[in-house]
Steps between C-alpha positions, in 0.01 A plus 500: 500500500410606184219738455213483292480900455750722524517838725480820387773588627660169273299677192712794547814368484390266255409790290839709529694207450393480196507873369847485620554212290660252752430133477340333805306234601197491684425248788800288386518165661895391668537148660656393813516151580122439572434929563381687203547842506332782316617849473291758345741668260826326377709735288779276374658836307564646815757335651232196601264712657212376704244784591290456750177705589399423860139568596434513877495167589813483449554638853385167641759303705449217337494630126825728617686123612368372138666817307796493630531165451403533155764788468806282619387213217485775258812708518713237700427227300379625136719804509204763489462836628197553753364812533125583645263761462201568710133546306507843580919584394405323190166717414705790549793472325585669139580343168862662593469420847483085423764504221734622773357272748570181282847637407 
């Protein structure tokens, strides 16, 4: 679901990404069949990265069944790399610390 504000934890990353000059998009939009799916960061550079920044309701059963779902469309089907990062990982981690990350 795309949200109408994003996290702080989202600004942060947002904000490195682009001091470390690496292209992204935010909230970008991928279709299956009648599923749309939104990732927060999608850094094509980067070997088709997707980036996501879990808050805590991601721990939810039911939200846990939708990512992974969501993760087999995206690097099964569209050829992406998935990798996750919670709220608090993402506030914490260095300019430095994300390039290698994202590597």
């Amino acid at each position: 679901m795309l949200k109408s504000r994003a996290t702080h934890a989202e600004l942060k990353i947002k904000a490195s990404l682009e001091r470390l000059g690496i292209k992204f998009c935010f909230q970008k939009g991928f279709y299956s069949n009648a599923t749309h799916y939104i990732v927060d960061f999608y850094l094509p550079k980067c070997k088709k990265l997707c980036l996501e920044i879990d808050g805590g309701y991601h721990l939810d059963a039911s939200q846990q069944v939708y990512d992974e779902r969501r993760t087999r469309f995206l690097e099964d089907v569209r050829g992406f790399r998935v990798k996750r990062l919670t709220n608090e990982e993402a506030d914490k981690l260095s300019d430095e610390e994300l390039l290698a990350f994202v590597s």
